[in-house]
C-alpha positions in Angstrom: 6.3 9.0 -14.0 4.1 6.1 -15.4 2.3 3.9 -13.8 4.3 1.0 -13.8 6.9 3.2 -12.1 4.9 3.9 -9.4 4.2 -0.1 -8.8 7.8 -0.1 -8.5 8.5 1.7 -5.7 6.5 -0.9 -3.5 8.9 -3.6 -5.2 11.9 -2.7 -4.1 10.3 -2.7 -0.5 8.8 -6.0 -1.2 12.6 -7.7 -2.0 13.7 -7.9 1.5 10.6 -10.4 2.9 13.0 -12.7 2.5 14.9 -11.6 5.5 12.1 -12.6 7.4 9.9 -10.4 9.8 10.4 -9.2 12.8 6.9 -9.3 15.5 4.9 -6.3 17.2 1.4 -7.2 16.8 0.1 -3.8 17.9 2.2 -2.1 15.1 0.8 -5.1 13.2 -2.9 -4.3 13.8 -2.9 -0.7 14.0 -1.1 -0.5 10.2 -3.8 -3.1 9.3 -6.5 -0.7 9.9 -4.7 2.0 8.3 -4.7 -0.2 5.2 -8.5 -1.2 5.7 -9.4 2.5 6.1 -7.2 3.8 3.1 -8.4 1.0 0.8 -12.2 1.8 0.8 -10.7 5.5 -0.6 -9.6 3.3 -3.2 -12.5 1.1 -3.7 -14.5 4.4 -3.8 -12.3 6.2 -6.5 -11.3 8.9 -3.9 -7.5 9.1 -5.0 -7.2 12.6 -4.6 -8.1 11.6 -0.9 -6.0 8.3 -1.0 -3.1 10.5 -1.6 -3.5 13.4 0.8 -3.8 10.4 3.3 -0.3 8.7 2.0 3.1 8.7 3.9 5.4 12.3 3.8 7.8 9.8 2.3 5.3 8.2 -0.1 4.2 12.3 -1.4 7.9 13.1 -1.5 8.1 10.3 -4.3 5.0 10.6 -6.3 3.1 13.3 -6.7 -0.8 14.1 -6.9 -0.8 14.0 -10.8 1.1 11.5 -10.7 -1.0 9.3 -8.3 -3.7 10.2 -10.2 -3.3 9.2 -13.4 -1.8 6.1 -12.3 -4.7 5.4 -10.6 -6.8 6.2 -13.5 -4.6 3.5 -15.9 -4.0 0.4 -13.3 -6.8 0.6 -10.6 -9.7 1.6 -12.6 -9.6 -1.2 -15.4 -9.9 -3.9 -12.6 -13.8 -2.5 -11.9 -15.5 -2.7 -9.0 -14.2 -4.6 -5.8 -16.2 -7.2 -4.9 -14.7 -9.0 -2.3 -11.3 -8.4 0.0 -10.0 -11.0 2.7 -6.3 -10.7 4.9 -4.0 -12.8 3.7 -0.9 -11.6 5.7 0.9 -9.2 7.3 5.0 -8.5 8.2 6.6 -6.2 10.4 9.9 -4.6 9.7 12.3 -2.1 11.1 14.1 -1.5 7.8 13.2 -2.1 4.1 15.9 -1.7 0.7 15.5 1.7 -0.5 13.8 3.5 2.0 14.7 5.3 5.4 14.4 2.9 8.2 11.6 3.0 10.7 8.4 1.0 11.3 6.9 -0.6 8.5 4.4 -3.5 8.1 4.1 -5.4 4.9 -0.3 -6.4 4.3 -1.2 -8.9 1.5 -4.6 -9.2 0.7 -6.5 -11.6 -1.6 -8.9 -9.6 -3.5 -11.5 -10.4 -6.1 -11.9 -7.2 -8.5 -15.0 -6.9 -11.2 -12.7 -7.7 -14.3 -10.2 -9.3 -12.4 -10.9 -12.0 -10.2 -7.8 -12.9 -8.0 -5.7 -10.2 -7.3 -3.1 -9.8 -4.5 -3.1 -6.8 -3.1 0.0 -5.2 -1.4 -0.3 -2.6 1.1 2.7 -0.7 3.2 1.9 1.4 6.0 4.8 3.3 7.9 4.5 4.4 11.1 5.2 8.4 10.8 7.1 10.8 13.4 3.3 11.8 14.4 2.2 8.1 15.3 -0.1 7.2 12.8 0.1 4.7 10.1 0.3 6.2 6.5 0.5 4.2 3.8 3.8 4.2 1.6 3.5 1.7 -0.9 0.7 -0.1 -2.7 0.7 -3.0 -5.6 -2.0 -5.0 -7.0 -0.4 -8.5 -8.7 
């Protein structure tokens, strides 16, 4: 699988925002962290760690290698982060394409060193073991 591909699978989650969200602001702050905390593996070019750290569903879809060398051809070009605010967040029960459960939709604005306004598009899940794994990630 490509890289592109891999964007993808965060799209087709993306298409139902339009349904509008539902609201459970603990849900909503503990996925937030779960973002914050999986991003700085990210930032620190610890994918091997990012992924181990990814949903069941999200590993089930993409592998390791595949992770990987995505990361290596979409995040690394972008450089350095230098700066990362909330922009917003959406809770949903159910998404297009994947199985329904607890899900919350977190938009940051992000300033990267070769690129410098970025969205970034996080999805945490809420797994059968209560913690917030993230399932989806895009950078527009």
């Amino acid at each position: 699988m490509k890289a592109p591909t891999v964007m993808i699978l965060t799209i087709s989650m993306l298409l139902c925002l339009w349904q509008g969200a539902k609201s459970n602001p603990e849900a909503s702050k503990a996925a937030v962290e779960a973002a914050e905390v999986w991003l700085e593996l990210v930032d620190t070019e610890k994918y091997a760690e990012s992924w181990e750290e990814t949903a069941t569903y999200f590993q089930g879809t993409v592998s390791k290698e595949q992770w990987l060398s995505s990361m290596q051809s979409v995040r690394n070009p972008l450089g350095q982060k230098l700066s990362r605010s909330f922009k917003s967040k959406q809770y949903h029960s159910s998404l297009p394409g994947v199985p329904d459960g607890e899900y919350v939709v977190i938009q940051f604005n992000t300033s990267f060193e070769h690129k410098r306004s970025a969205v970034e598009t996080v999805t945490p899940m809420k797994e059968r073991d209560g913690k917030w794994r993230v399932s989806g990630y895009y950078i527009k």
